[in-house]
C-alpha positions as CSV (number, residue, x, y, z in Angstrom):
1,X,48.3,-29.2,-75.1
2,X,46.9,-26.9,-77.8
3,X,43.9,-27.9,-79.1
4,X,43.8,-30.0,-82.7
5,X,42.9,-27.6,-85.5
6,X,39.8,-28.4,-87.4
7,X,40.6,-27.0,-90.9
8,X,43.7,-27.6,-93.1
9,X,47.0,-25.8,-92.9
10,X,46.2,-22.9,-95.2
11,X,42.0,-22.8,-94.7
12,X,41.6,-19.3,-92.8
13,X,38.5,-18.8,-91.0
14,X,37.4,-14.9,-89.9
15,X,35.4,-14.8,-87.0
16,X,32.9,-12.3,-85.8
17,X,33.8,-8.4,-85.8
18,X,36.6,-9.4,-88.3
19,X,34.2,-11.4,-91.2
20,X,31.7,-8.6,-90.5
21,X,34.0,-5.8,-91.1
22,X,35.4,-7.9,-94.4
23,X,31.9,-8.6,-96.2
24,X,31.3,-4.3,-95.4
25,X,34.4,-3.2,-97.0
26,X,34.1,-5.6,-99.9
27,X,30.3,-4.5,-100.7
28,X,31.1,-0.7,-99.9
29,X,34.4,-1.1,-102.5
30,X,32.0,-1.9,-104.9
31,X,29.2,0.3,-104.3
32,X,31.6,3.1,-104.6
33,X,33.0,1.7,-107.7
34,X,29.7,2.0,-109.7
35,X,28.6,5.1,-108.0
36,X,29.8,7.4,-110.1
37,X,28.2,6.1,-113.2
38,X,24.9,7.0,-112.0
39,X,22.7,9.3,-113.2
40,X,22.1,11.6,-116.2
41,X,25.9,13.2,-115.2
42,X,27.6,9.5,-114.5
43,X,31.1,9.0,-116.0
44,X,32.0,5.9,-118.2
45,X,34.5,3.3,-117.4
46,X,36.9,1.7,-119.2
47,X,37.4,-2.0,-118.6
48,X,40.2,-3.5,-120.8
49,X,40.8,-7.4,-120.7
50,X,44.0,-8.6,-119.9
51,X,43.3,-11.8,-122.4
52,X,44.2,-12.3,-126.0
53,X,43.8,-8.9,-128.1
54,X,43.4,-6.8,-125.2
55,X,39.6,-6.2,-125.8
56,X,38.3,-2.5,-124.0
57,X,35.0,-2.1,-123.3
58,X,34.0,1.5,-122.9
59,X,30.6,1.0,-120.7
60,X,28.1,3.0,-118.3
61,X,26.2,0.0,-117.2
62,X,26.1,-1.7,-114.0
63,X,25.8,-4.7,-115.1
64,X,28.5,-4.6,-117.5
65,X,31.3,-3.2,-115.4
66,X,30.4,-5.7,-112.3
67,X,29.9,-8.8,-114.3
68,X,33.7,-7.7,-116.0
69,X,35.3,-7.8,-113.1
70,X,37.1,-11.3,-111.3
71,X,36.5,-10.3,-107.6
72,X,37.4,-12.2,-105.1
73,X,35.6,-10.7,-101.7
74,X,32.5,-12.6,-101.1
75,X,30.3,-9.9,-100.2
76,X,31.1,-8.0,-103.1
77,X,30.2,-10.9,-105.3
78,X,26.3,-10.6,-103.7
79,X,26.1,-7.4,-105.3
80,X,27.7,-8.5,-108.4
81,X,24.6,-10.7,-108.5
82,X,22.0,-8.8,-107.7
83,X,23.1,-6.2,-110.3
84,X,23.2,-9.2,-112.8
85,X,20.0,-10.5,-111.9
86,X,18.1,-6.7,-112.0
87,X,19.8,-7.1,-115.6
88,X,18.0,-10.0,-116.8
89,X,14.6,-9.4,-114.4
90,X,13.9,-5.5,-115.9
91,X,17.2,-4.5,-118.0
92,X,17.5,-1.4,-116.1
93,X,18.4,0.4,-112.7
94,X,21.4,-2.2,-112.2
95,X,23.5,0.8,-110.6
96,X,20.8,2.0,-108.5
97,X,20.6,-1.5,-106.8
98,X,24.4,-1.7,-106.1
99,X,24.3,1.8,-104.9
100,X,21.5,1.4,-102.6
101,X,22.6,-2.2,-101.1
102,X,26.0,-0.8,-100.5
103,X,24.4,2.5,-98.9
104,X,22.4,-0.4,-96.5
105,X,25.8,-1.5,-95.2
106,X,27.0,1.3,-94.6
107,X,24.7,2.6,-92.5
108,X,24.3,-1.0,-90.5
109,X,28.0,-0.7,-90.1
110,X,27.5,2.3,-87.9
111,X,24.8,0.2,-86.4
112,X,27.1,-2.9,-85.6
113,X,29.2,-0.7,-84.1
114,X,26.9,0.9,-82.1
115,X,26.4,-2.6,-81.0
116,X,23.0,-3.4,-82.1
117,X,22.8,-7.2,-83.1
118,X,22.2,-7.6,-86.8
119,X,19.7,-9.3,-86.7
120,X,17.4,-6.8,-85.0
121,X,19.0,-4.0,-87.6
122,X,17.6,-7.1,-90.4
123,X,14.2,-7.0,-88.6
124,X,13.9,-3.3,-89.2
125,X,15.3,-3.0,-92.7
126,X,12.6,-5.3,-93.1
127,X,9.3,-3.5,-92.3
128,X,11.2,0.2,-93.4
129,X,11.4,-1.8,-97.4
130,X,7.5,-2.7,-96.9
131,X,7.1,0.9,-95.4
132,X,8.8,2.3,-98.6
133,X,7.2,0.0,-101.4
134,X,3.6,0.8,-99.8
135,X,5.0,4.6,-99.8
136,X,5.1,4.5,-103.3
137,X,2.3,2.1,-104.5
138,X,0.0,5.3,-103.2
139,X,1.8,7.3,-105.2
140,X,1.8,5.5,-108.8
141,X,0.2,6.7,-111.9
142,X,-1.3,4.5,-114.4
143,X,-2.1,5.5,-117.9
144,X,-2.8,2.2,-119.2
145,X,-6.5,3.6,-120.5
146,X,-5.4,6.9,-122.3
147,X,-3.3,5.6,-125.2
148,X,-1.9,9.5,-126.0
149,X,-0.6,9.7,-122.0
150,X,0.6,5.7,-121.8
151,X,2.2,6.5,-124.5
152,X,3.9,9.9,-124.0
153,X,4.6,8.0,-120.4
154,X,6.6,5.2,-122.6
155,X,8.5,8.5,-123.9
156,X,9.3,9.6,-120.9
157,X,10.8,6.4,-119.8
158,X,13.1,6.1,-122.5
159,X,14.6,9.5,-122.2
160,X,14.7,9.2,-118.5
161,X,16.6,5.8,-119.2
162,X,19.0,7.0,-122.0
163,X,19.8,10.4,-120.2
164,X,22.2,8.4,-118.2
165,X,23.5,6.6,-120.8
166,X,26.3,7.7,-124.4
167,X,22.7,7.9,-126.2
168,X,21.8,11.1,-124.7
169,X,22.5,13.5,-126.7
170,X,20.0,12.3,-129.2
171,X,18.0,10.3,-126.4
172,X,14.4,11.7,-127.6
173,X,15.7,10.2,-131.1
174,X,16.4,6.8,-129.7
175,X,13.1,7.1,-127.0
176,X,11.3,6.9,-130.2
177,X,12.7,3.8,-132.3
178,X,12.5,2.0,-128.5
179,X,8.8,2.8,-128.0
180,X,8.2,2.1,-131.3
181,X,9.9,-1.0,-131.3
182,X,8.4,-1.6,-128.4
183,X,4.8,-1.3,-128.9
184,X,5.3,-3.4,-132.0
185,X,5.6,-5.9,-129.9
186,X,2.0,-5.4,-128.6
187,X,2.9,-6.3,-124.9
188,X,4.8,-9.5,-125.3
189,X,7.9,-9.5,-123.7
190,X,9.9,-11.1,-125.8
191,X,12.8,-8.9,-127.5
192,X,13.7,-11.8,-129.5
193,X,12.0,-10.1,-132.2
194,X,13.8,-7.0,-132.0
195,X,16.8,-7.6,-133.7
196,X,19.8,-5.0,-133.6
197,X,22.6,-5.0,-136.1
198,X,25.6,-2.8,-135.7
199,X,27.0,-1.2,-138.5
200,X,30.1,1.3,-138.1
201,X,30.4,4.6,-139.8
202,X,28.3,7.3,-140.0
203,X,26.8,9.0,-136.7
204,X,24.5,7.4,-134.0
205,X,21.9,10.1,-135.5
206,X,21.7,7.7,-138.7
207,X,20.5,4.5,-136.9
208,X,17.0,3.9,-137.6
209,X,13.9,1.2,-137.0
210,X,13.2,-1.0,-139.7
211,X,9.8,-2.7,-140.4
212,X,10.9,-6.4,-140.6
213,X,14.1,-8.4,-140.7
214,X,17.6,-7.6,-141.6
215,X,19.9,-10.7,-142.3
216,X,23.4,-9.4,-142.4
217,X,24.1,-11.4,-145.5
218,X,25.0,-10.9,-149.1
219,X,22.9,-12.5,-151.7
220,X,24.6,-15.3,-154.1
221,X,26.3,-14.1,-157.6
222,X,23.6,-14.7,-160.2
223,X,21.0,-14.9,-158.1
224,X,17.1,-12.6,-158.3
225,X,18.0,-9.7,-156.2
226,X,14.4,-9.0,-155.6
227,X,11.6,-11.6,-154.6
228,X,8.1,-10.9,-154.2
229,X,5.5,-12.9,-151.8
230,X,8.3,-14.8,-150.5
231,X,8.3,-18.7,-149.3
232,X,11.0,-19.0,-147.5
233,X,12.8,-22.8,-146.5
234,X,14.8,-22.2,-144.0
235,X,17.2,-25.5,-143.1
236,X,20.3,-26.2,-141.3
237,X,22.1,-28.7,-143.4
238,X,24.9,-29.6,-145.7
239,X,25.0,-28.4,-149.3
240,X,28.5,-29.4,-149.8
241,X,28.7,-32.8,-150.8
242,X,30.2,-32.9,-154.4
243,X,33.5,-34.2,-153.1
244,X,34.0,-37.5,-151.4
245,X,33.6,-36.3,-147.8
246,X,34.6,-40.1,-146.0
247,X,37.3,-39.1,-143.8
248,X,39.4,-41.7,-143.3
249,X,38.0,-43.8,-145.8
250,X,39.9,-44.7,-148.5
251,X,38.8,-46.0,-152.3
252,X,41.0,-47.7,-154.5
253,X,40.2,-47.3,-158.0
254,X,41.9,-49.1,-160.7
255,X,41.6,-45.8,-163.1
256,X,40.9,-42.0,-163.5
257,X,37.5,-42.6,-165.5
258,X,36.4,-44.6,-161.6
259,X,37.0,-41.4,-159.7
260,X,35.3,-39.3,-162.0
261,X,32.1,-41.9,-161.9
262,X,32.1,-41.5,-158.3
263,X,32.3,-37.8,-158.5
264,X,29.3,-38.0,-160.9
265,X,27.3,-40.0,-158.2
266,X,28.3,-37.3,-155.7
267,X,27.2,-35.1,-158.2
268,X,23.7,-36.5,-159.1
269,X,22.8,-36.9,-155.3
270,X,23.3,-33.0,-154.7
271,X,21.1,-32.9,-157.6
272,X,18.3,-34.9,-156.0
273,X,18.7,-33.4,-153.0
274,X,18.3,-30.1,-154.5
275,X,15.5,-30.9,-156.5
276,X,13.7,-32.3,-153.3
277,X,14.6,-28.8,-151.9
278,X,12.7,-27.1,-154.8
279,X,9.8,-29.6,-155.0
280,X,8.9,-27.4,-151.5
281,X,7.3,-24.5,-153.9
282,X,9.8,-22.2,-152.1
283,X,11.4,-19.2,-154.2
284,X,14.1,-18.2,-151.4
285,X,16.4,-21.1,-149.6
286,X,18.4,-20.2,-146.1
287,X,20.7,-22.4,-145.3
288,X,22.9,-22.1,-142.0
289,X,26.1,-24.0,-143.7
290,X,27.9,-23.4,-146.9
291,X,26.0,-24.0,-150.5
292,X,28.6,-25.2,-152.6
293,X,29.0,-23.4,-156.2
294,X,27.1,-26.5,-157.7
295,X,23.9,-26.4,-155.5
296,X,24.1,-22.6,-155.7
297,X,23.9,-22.6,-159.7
298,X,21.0,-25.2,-159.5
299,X,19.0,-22.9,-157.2
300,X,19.5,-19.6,-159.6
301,X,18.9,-22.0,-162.3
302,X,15.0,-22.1,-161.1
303,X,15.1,-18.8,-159.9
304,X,15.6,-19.4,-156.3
305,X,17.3,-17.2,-154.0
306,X,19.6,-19.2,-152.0
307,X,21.6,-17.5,-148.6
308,X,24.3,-19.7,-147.3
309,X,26.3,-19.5,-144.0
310,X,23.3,-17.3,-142.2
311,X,24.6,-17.0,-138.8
312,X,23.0,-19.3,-136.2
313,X,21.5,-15.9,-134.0
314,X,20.1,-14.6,-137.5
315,X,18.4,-17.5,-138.9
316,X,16.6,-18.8,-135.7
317,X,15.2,-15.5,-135.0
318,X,14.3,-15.6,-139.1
319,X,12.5,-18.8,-138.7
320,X,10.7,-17.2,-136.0
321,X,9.8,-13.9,-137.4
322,X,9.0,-15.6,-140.7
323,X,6.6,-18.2,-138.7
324,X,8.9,-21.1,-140.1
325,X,10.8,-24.5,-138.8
326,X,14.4,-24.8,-139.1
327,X,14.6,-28.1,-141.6
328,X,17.2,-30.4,-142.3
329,X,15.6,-33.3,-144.3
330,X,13.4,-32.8,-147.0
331,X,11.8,-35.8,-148.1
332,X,7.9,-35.4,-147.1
333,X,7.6,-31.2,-147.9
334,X,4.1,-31.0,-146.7
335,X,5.6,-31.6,-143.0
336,X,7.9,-28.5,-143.5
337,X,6.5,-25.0,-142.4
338,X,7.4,-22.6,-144.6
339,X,8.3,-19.3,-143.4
340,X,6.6,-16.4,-145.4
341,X,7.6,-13.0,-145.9
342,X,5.9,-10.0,-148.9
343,X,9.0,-8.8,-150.4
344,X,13.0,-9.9,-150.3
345,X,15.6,-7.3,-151.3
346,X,19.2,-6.5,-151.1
347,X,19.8,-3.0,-149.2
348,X,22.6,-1.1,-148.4
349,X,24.1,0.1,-145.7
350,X,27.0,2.6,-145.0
351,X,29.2,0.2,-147.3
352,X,27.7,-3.5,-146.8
353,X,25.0,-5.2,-148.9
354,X,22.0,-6.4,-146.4
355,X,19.1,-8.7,-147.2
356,X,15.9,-7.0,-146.4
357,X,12.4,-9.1,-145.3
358,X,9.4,-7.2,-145.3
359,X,5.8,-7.9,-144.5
360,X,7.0,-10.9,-142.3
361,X,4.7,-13.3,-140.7
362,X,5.3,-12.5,-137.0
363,X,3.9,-8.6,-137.2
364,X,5.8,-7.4,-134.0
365,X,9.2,-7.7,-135.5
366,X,11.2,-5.3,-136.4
367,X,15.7,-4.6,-136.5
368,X,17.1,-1.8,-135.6
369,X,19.7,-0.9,-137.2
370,X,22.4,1.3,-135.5
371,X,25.2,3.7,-137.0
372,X,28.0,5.0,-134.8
373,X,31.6,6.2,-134.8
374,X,33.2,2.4,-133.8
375,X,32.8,-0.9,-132.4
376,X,33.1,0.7,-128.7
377,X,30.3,3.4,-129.2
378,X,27.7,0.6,-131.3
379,X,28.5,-1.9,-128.1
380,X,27.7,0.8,-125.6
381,X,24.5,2.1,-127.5
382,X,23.7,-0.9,-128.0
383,X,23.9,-1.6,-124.3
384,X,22.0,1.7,-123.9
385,X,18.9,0.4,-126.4
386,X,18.3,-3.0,-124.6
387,X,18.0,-1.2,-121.6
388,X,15.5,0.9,-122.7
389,X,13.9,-2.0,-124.4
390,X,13.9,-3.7,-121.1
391,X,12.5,-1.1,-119.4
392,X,9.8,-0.4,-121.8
393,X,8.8,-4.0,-122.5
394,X,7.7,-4.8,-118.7
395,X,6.4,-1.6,-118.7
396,X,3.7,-2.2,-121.1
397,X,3.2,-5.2,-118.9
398,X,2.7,-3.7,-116.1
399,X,2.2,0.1,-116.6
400,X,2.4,1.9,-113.2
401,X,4.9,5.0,-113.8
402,X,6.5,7.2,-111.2
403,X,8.4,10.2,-111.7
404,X,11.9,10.0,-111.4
405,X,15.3,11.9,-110.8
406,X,15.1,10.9,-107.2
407,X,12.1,12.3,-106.2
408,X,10.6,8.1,-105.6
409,X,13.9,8.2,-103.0
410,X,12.8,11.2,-101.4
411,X,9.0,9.7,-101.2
412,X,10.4,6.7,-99.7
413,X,12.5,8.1,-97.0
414,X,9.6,10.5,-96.2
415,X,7.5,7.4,-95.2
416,X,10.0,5.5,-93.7
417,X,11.1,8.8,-91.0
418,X,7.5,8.5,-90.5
419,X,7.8,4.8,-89.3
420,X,10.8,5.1,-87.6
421,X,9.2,7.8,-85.1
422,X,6.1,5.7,-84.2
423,X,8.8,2.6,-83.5
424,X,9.8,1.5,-80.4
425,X,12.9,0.1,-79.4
426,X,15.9,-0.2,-81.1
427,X,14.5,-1.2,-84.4
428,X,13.6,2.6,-84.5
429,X,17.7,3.0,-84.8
430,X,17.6,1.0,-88.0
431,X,14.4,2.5,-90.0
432,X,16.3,5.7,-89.8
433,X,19.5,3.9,-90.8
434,X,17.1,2.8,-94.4
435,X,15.6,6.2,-95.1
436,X,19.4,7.4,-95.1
437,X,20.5,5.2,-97.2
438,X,17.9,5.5,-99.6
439,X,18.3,9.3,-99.4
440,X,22.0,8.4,-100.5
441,X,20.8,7.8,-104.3
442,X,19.2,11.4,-105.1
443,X,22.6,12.3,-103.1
444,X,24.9,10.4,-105.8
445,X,23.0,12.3,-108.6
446,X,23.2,15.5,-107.6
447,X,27.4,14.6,-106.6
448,X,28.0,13.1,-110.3
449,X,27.0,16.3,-111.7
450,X,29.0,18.4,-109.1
451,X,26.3,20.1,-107.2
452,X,26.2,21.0,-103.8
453,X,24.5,17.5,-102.5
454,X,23.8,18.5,-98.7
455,X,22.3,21.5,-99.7
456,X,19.9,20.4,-102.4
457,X,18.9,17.2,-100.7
458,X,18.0,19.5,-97.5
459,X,16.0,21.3,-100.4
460,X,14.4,18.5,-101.2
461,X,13.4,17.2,-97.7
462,X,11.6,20.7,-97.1
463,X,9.6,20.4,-100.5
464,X,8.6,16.8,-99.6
465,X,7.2,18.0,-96.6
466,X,4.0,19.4,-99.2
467,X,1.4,17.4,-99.9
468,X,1.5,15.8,-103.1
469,X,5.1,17.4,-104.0
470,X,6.8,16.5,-107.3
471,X,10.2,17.9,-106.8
472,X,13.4,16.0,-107.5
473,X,17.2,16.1,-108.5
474,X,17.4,18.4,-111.5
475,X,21.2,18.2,-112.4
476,X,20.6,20.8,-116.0
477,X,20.0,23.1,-113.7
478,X,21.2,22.6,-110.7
479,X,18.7,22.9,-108.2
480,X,15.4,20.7,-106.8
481,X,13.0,21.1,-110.0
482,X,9.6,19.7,-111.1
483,X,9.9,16.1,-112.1
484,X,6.5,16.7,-113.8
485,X,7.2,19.5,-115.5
486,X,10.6,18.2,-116.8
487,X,8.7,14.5,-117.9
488,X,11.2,12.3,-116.1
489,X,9.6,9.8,-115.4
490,X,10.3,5.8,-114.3
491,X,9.2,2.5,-114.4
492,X,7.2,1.6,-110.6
493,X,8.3,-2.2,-111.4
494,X,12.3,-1.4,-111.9
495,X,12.1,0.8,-108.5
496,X,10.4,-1.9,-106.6
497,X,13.1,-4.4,-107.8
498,X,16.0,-2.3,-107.0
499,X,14.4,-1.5,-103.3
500,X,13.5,-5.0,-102.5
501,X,16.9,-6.8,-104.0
502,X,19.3,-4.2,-102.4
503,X,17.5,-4.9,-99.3
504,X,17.9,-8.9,-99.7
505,X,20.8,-8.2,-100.3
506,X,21.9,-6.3,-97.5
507,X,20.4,-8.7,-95.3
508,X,22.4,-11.5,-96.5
509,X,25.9,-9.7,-96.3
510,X,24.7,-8.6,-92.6
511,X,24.1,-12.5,-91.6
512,X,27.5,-13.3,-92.1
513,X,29.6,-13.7,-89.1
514,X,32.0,-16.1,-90.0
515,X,34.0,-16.2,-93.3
516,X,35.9,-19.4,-93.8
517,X,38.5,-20.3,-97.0
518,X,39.1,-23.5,-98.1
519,X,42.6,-24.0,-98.6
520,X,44.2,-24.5,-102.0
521,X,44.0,-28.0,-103.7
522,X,47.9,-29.6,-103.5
523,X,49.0,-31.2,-106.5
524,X,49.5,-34.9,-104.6
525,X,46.4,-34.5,-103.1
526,X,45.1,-34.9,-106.5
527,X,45.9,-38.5,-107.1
C-alpha cells in the first residue's frame, strides 16, 4: 500500500541535493545578470515593461534592474532583497552585494559537492566575514578633523561612485553639486531637503545646484511676480466652492433670481473664507487643490501671490524647508506656522516658468535641478545623483574612507588566506572558498572593461603581499595602479554593508534543503 501523500496534488516539494542545487542556480542566474554592470566599464540594461505604454527604463543600478524584475526562484528573490535593502540602508554598492553573495554560492557549491555539510562551510564563512571586516577597520582613514582632506575625501567618493554610472563623463561636475548638496545638509541625513527636478533639453553639463526651493509651478495671471521677505501659508484645502458642490442634493427653486441668491451665498462664503486667509498677514498662499478664478482675483486683489494645484511631494517638502504647517482651517491664525522665505520669483528654465524660494528657513535645503537629452537619461542621472547623495550623506556620518577600485577586496582576501592557513579542519576548505569569492569582485571590474582578469588579479596578489600597498583595479589603463594616486576612493560603511549582507545572505540560501510549493488555489475551493 503506497503511503498517503501529505501535500496536495500539485504542491511539489524538492528535497536535499535537488532544492540545494535549485536555490544555487537561481542566486548565480542572478549574480551573473547584474555582473556586468559593475564597475567604472559596466554596461546598461534595458528593462522595458510589458504593461500599458510599454515604459523602458534605461538603468545601471542594481537595485533598479533586480527590483524590475518578477522572479519566481526563491533564492534569487534573497538577493533581490538584499540589493534593495543596501539601496535604502547606504544608496550605493547594490551590485557589489549581488555579485559577492552570488560569488559565495558559488564557491559553497563546489563545497557541497565536495561533501562538506553546509553548515560547517556557514561556520566558516562566518569568522572569514569577521576576519575581513577587522581586515579593513585597520586599514581605514579618517579625515573627519582636516576639513580641506574630509572634504577632497567627499570628492573622491562621488567620482568613485558616478564613474560607474551615465554621469561620468562629467562625474567631477556632478561630485561637486553632490558634496555640495551634501554638506548643506551639515550631517543630517535626511535628503528630504534635497529636492531634484528634471527638466529635458539641454545637456547634463547644464544641471546645476540651487540655493533654496524650486516649486515646479507657474505663478497665477495677474499676480506679483516677485515677493520680498516672504510669509508663506501653505494649506491643503478647497478653493472651489462658488458653485453648489452637494452631489446628489437637489434644490428646487421657484425662480431664476433663487439660484442666483444661492450662488451669491456661495459666493460671499469664498469671500470670508478668503479674507480669513489674508487676515494671516501672509503675502504668498500655496494651496495643494485648485483656486478657483474668483478666490484667485481676491488674492491678487491684496497683492498676494497665490500657487494652486502644488503637487503633494513639492509642497510637503515646502512646508518643511520653509519651517511651515500644512493648514486647512483658518479660523484662529495665531495657531498657524507660517513658513518664511527672503525672496519669491518666477525663473526659467529651458522652456518652463519655475517659482524660485530663496533664503528659506530650513538652511540645508537646496534643488538640484537637472538638464539632459530625455526622460530616460534625467531618470538614470537621477538614479546616479541619489546614489551619490546616499553615499555621501552616511559618509559625513560616519567618515571612515577606504580606497577603492578593488583594492578593499584584495585587502580582504589577503587576511582571510591568512586565517584560512592557521585553521584546522575542514572549516579551513571554506575560508579559502570566501577569500575567492571576494577576489571575484576586483575580477568583474577588470572583465567589464576587457582586460586580461587572471593576469592582473595575480598582479595584484603579489603587490598586496607589501606592506601597506595601495594598488587596485585600474581599468583607464589597464593594469594594477595606485588607488591613492588615482583618488578612488569609498565609503568604509557601504563596504561593510555589502560584505556582511552578501554573507547573510549566502548563509540563508545555503540552509535550505528543502523547497516546497504550495499548489495553486482552485476556483471551488474558493467558496
Amino acid at each position: 500500500m503506497a503511503i498517503e501523500k501529505i501535500l496536495k496534488d500539485e504542491a511539489s516539494e524538492e528535497k536535499g541535493e535537488r532544492a540545494r542545487m535549485a536555490s544555487f542556480v537561481g542566486a548565480m542566474a542572478i549574480a551573473d545578470l547584474v555582473k556586468t554592470t559593475l564597475g567604472p566599464k559596466g554596461m546598461d540594461k534595458i528593462l522595458q515593461s510589458t504593461g500599458r505604454g510599454h515604459q523602458v527604463t534605461v538603468t545601471n543600478d542594481g537595485a533598479t534592474i533586480l527590483k524590475s524584475l518578477h522572479i519566481d526562484n526563491p533564492a534569487a528573490k534573497v538577493l533581490v532583497d538584499i540589493s534593495k535593502v543596501q539601496d535604502d540602508e547606504v544608496g550605493d554598492g547594490t551590485t557589489s552585494v549581488v555579485v559577492l553573495a552570488g560569488e559565495l554560492l558559488r564557491e559553497a557549491e563546489k563545497l557541497v559537492a565536495a561533501k562538506i555539510h553546509p553548515m560547517t562551510i556557514i561556520s566558516g564563512f562566518r569568522m572569514a566575514a569577521e576576519c575581513a571586516r577587522d581586515a579593513l577597520l585597520e586599514k581605514v582613514v579618517d579625515n573627519k578633523e582636516n576639513e580641506e582632506k574630509f572634504k577632497s575625501d567627499l570628492m573622491k567618493i562621488a567620482m568613485t561612485t558616478l564613474s560607474s554610472k551615465i554621469l561620468s563623463q562629467d562625474k567631477e561636475y556632478f561630485a561637486q553639486l553632490a558634496v555640495d548638496a551634501v554638506l548643506r545638509l551639515k550631517g543630517s541625513t535626511n535628503l528630504e531637503a534635497i529636492h531634484i527636478i528634471k527638466k529635458p533639453g539641454g545637456s547634463l553639463r547644464d544641471s546645476f545646484l540651487d540655493e533654496g526651493f524650486i516649486l515646479d509651478k507657474k505663478i497665477g495671471v495677474g499676480q506679483p511676480k516677485r515677493i520680498e521677505n516672504a510669509k508663506i501659508l501653505v494649506s491643503n484645502t478647497a478653493m472651489d466652492t462658488d458653485k453648489v458642490k452637494i452631489y446628489g442634493a437637489r434644490v428646487r427653486v421657484d425662480s431664476m433670481s433663487r439660484v442666483a441668491e444661492i450662488e451669491a451665498a456661495e459666493k460671499e462664503k469664498m469671500r470670508e473664507k478668503v479674507q480669513k486667509i489674508i487676515a494671516h498677514g501672509i503675502n504668498c498662499f500655496v494651496n495643494r487643490q485648485l483656486i478657483y478664478n474668483f478666490p484667485e482675483e481676491l488674492f491678487a486683489d491684496a497683492g498676494i501671490l497665490a500657487i494652486e494645484h502644488a503637487d503633494f511631494d513639492g509642497i510637503e517638502r515646502l512646508a518643511l524647508v520653509t519651517g511651515g504647517d500644512i493648514a486647512s482651517t483658518f479660523d484662529n491664525p495665531e495657531s498657524v506656522k507660517l513658513g518664511h522665505c527672503k525672496l519669491i520669483e518666477e525663473i526659467m528654465i529651458g522652456e518652463d516658468k519655475l517659482i524660485h524660494f530663496s533664503g528659506v528657513e530650513m538652511g540645508q535645503a537646496c534643488t538640484i535641478v537637472l538638464r539632459g537629452a530625455s526622460h530616460h537619461v534625467l531618470d538614470e542621472a537621477e538614479r546616479s545623483l541619489h546614489d551619490a547623495l546616499c553615499v555621501l550623506s552616511q559618509t559625513v556620518n560616519d567618515s571612515r574612507v577606504l580606497l577603492g577600485g578593488g583594492w578593499p577586496e584584495m585587502v580582504m582576501a589577503k587576511a582571510v588566506d591568512e586565517l584560512a592557513r592557521k585553521t584546522p579542519g575542514k572549516k579551513s576548505h571554506a575560508i579559502d572558498a570566501f577569500s575567492r569569492a571576494l577576489v571575484a569582485i576586483p575580477t568583474t571590474i577588470a572583465d567589464n572593461a576587457g582586460l586580461d582578469s587572471a593576469e592582473l588579479i595575480a598582479q595584484l596578489r603579489a603587490e598586496h603581499q607589501k606592506e601597506g600597498c595601495t594598488a587596485g583595479v585600474d581599468v583607464i589603463t589597464g593594469s594594477a595602479g595606485d588607488m591613492a594616486e588615482l583618488g578612488i576612493s569609498e565609503s568604509f560603511k557601504v563596504k561593510q554593508a555589502v560584505l556582511l549582507s552578501a554573507t547573510e545572505a549566502a548563509e540563508m540560501i545555503l540552509r535550505v534543503d528543502e523547497i516546497i510549493t504550495c499548489a495553486p488555489r482552485r476556483r471551488e475551493d474558493r467558496m
